[in-house]
Backbone bond lengths (Angstrom), bond angles and torsions (degrees), N, CA, C in turn:
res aa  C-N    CA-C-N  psi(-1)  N-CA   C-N-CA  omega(-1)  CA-C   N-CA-C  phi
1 X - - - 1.454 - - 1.524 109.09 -
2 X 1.317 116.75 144.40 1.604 115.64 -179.99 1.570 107.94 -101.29
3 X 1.260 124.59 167.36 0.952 111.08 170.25 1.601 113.74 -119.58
4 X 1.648 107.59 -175.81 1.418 90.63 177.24 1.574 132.64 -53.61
5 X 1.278 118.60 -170.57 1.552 113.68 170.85 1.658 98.59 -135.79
6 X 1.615 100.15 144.29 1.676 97.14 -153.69 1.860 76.47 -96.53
7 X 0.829 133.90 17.39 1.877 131.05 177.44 1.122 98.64 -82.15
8 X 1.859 131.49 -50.78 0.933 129.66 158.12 1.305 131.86 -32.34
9 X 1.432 116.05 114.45 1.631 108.15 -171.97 1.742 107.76 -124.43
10 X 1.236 108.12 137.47 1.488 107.80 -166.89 1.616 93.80 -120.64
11 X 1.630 92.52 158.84 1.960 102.69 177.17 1.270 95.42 -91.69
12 X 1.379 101.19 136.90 1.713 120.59 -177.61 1.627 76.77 -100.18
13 X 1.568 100.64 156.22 1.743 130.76 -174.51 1.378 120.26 -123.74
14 X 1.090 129.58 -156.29 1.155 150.55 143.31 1.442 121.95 -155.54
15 X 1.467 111.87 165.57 1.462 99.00 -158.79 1.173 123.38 -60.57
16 X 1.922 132.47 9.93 0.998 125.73 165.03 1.211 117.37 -89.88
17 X 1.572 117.66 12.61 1.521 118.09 -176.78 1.677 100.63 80.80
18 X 1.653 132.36 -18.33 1.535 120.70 166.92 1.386 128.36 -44.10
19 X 1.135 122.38 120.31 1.886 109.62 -173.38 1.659 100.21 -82.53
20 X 1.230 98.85 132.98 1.059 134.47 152.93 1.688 148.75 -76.88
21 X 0.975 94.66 -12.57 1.428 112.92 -158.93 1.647 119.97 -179.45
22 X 1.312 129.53 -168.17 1.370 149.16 133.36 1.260 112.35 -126.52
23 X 1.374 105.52 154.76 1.858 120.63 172.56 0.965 120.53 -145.24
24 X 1.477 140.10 155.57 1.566 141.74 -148.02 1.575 78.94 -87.02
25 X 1.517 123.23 164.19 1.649 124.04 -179.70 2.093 95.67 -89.45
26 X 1.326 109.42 -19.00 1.537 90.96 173.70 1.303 96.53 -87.01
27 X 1.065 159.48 -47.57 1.829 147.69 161.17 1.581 116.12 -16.59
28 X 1.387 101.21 -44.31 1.533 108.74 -156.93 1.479 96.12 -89.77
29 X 1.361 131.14 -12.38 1.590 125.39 -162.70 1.487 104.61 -116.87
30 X 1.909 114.91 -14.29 1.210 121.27 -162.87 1.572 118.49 -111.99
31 X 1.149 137.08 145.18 1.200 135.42 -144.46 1.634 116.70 52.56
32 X 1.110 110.82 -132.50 1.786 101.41 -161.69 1.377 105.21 -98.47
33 X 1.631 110.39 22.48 1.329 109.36 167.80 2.064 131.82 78.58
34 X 1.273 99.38 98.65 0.936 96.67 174.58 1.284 141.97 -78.71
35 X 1.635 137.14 149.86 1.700 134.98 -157.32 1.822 103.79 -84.97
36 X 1.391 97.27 98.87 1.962 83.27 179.41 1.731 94.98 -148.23
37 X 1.326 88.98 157.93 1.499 106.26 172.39 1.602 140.32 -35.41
38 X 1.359 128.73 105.30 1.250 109.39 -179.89 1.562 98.83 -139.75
39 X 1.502 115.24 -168.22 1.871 123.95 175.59 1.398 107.27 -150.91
40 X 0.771 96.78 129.38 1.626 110.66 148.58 1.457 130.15 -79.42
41 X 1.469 130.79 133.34 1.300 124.48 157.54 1.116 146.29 -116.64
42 X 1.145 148.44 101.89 1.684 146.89 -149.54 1.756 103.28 -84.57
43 X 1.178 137.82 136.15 1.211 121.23 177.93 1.848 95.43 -127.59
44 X 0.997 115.47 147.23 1.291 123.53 174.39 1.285 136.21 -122.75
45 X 1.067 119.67 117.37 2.107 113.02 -171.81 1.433 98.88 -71.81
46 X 1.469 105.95 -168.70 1.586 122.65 -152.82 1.518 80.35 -81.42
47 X 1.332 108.84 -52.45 1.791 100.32 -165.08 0.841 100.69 -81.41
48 X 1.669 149.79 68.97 1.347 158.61 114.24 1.883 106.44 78.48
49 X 1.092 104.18 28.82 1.291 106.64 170.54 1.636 109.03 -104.60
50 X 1.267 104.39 168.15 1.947 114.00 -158.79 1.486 98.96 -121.39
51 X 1.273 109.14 115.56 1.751 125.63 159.22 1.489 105.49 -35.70
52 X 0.844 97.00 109.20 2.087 100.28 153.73 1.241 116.92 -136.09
53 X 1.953 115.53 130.07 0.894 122.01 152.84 1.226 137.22 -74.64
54 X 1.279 139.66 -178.76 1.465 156.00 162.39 1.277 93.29 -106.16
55 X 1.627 129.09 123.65 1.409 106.17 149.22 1.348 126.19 -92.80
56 X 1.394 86.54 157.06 1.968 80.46 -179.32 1.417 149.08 -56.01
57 X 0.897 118.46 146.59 2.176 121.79 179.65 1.409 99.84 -16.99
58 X 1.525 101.69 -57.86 1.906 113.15 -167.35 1.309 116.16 -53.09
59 X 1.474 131.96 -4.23 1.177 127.79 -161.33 1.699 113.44 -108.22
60 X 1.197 114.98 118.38 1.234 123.92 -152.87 1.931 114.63 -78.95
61 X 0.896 109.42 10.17 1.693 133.32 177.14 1.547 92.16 -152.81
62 X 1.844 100.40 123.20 1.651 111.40 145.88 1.766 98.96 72.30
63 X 1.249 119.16 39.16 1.252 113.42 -172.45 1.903 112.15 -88.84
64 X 0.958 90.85 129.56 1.359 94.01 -174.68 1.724 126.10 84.77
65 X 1.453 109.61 18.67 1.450 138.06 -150.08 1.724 87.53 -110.55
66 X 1.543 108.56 136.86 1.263 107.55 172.38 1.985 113.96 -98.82
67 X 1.542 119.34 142.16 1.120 138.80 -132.72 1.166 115.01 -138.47
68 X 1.640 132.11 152.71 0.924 107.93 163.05 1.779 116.11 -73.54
69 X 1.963 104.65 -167.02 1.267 94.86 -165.34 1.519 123.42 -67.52
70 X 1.291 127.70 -27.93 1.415 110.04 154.62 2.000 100.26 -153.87
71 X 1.195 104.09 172.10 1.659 108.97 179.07 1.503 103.48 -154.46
72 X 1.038 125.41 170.10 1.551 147.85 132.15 1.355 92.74 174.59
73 X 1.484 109.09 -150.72 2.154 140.91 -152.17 0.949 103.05 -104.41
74 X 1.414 130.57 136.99 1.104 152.00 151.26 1.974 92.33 -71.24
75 X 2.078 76.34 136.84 1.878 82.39 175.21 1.830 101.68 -85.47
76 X 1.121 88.61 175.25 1.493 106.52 -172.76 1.914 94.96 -75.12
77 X 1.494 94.26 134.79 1.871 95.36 -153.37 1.076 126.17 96.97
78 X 1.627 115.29 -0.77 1.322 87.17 -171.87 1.422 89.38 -140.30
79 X 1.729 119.16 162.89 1.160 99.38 166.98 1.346 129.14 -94.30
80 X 1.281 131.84 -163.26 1.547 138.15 173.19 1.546 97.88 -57.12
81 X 1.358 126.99 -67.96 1.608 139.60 -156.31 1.484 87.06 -49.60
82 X 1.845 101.72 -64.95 2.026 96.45 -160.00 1.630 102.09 -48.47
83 X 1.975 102.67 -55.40 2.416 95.52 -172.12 1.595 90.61 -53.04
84 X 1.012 157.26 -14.00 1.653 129.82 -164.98 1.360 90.63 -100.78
85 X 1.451 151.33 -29.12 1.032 148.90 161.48 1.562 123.26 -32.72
86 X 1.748 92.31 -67.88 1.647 120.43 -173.36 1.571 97.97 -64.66
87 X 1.276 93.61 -45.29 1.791 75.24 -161.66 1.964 107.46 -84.95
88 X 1.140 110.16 -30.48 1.416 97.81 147.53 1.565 127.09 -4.89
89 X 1.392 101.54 -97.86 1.300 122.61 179.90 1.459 124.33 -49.61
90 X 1.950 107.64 -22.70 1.424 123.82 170.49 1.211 136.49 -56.49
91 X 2.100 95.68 -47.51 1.609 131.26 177.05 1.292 117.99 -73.83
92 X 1.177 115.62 -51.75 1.654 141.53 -156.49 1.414 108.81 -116.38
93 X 1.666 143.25 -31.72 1.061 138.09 151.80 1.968 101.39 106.91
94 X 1.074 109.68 4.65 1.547 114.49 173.89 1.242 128.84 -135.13
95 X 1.417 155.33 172.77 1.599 146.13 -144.67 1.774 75.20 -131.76
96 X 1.628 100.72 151.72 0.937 131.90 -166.83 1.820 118.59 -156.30
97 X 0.960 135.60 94.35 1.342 126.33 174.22 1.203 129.73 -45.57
98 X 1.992 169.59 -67.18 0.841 157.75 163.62 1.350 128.20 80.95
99 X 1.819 98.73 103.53 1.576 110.13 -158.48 1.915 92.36 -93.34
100 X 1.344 119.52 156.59 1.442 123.89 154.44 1.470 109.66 -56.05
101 X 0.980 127.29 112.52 1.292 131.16 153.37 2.065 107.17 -78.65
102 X 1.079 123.31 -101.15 1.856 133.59 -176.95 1.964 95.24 -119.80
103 X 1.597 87.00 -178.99 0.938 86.39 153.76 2.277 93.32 -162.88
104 X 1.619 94.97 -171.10 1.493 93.02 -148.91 1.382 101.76 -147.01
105 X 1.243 143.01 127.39 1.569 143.13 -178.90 1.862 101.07 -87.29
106 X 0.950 108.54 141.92 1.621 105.20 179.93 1.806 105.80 -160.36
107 X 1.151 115.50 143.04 1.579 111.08 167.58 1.356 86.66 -121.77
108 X 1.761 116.37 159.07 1.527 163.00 168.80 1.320 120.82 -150.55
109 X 1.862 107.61 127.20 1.405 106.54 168.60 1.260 109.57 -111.43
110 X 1.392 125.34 144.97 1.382 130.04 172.96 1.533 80.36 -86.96
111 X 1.989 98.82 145.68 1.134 119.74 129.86 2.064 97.12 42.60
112 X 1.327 106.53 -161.87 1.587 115.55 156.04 1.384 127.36 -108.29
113 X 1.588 103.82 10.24 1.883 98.83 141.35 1.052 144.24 -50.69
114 X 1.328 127.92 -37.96 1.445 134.25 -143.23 1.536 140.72 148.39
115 X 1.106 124.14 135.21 1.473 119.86 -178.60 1.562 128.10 -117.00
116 X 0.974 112.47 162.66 1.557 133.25 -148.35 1.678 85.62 -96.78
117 X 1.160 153.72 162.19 1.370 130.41 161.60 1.432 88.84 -177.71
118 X 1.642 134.81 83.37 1.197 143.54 -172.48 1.277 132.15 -120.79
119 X 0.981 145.75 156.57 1.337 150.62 163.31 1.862 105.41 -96.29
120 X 1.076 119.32 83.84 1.723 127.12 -149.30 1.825 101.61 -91.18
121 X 1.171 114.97 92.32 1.634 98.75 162.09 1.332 122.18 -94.52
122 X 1.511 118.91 134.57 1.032 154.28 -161.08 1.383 122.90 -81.15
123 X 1.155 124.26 91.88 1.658 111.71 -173.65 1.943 118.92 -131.78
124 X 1.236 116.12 157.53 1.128 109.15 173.52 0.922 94.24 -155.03
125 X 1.647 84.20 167.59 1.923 123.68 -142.81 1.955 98.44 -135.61
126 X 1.186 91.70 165.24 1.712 115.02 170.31 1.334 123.41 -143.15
127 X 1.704 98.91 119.60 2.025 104.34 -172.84 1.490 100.84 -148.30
128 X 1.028 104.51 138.38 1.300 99.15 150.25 1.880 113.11 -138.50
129 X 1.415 80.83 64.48 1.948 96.96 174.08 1.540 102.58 -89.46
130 X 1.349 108.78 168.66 1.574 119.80 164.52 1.722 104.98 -56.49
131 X 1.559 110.67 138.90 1.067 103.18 140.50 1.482 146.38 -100.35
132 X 0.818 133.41 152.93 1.847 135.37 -158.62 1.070 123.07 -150.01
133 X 1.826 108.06 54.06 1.553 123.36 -158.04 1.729 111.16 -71.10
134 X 1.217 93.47 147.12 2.091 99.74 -159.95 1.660 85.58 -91.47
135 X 1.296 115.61 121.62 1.203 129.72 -160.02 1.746 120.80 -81.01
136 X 1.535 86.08 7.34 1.909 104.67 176.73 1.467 91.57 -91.36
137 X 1.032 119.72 -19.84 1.838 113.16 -164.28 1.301 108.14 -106.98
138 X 1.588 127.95 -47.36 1.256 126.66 -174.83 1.453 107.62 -134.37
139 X 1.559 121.92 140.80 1.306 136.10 -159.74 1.529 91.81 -93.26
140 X 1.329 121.25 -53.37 1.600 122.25 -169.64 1.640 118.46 -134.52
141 X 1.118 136.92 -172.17 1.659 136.63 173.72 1.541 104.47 -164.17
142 X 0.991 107.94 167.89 1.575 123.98 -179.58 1.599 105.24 -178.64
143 X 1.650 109.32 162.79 1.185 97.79 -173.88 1.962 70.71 -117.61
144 X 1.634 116.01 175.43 1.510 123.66 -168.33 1.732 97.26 -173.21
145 X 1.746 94.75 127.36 1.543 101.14 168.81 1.429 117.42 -62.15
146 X 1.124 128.65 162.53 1.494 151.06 -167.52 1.484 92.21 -75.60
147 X 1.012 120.65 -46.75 1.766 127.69 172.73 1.432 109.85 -63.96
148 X 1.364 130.81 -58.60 1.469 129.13 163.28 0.962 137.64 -35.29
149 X 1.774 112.82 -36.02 1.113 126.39 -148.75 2.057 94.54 -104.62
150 X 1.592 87.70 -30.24 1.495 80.67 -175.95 1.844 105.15 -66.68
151 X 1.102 116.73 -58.20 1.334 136.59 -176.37 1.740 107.72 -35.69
152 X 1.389 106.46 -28.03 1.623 103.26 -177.31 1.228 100.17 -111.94
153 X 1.351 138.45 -20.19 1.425 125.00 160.76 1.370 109.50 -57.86
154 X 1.439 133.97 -25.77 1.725 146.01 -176.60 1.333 91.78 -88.98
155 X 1.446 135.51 -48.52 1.595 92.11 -179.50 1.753 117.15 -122.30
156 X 1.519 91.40 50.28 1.816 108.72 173.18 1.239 101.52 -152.92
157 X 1.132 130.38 55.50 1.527 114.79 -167.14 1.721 97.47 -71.53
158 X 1.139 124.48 -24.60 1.736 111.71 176.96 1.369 122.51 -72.60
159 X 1.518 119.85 -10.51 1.289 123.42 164.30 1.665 126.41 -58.87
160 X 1.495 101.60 -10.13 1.513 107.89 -158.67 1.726 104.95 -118.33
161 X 1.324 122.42 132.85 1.292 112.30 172.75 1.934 110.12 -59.37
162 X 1.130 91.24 157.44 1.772 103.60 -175.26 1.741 90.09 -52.54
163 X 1.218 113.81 -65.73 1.645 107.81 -152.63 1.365 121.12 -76.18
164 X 1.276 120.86 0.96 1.601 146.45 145.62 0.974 86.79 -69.28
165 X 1.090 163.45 -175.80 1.950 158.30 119.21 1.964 75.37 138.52
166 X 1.115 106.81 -75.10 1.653 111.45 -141.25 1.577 85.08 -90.65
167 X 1.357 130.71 -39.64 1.824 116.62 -176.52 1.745 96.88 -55.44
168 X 1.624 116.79 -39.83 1.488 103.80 -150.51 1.347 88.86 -80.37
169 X 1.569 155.68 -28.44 1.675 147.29 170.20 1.575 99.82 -50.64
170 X 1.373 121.42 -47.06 1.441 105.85 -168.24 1.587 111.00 -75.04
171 X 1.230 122.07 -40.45 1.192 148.93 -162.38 1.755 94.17 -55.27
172 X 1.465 116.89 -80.45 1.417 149.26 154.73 1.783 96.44 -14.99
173 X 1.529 119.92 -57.93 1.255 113.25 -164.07 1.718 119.16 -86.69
174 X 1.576 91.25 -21.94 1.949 100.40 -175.94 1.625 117.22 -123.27
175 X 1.694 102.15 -16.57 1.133 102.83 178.09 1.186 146.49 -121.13
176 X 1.378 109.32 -14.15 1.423 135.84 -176.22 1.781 117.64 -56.79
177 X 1.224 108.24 -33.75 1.694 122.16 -159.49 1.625 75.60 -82.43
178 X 1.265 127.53 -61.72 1.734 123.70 -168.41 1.672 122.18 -45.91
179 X 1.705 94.01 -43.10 1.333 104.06 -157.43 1.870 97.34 -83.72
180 X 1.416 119.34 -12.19 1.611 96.28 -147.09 2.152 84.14 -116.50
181 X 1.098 92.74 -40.16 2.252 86.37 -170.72 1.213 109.52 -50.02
182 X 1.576 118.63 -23.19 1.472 108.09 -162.17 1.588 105.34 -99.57
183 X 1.329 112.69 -26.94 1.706 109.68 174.23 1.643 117.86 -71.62
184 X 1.697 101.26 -33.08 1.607 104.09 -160.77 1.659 121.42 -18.27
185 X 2.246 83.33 -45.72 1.788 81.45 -169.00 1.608 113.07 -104.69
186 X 1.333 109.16 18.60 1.392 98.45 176.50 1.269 111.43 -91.56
């Protein structure tokens, strides 16, 4: 398992999402967890199914935990859209656009490593490029219907990181009907 890297520097928040600060990303994940910026991204093919990774062994929270299609922090400078961009292309190996959908405050502790403790914005995307996942970041991928996906989050709920868990209830309840009729056929 690797651990964090204190080069990594994340925007510390407050619960209005205002930055406050920066913090090394092992600071921000270690002890009871500090409140800082991160995103999620859902990506979706034409036939309305949702990218999910596995992340990899190496990942020191949720390793080997299935996910949405990719996440981490925007650096300080930058915004959410550009890190969901960069790291896009980092995880998965292709460019992707990525609208704001919400976003959601949540804490998670792994185990007695560490906790997740974010201010999480939420966005999704539309591709149907190759994927060519960089194998430091994600162990596996699949693409999975909205129907599939619910049905195995219900009978694996430990397969899934917590904040995948709670984006895909909101997602499922406010967003899904918007995001999926109008791409199917493009």
């Amino acid at each position: 398992m690797t651990t964090f890297s204190d080069a990594d520097q994340l925007i510390l928040v407050d619960e209005d999402d205002q930055p406050i600060g920066t913090i090394s990303k092992t600071a921000a994940h270690l002890g009871e967890g500090a409140l800082h910026r991160a995103f999620s991204v859902l990506i979706f093919n034409r036939k309305g199914e949702l990218l999910l990774q596995q992340r990899s062994a190496d990942k020191p929270l949720w390793p080997l935990y299935w996910s949405n299609s990719c996440c981490s922090h925007p650096k300080p400078n930058e915004t959410v859209i550009e890190a969901a961009q960069r790291r896009i292309k980092e995880e998965l190996g292709f460019d992707c656009e990525a609208e704001y959908l919400y976003k959601f405050t949540y804490r998670a502790q792994y185990r007695d490593i560490g906790y997740e403790h974010e201010v999480c914005h939420v966005l999704a995307g539309f591709s149907n490029q190759t994927v060519n996942a960089n194998p430091q970041e994600v162990a596996d991928w699949r693409y999975i219907s909205a129907e599939d996906l619910s049905s195995e989050i219900e009978a694996n709920p430990d397969s899934f990181t917590p904040w995948f868990k709670m984006e895909w209830q909101q997602i499922k309840a406010e967003h899904l009907k918007a995001l999926l009729p109008s791409r199917k056929d493009s």
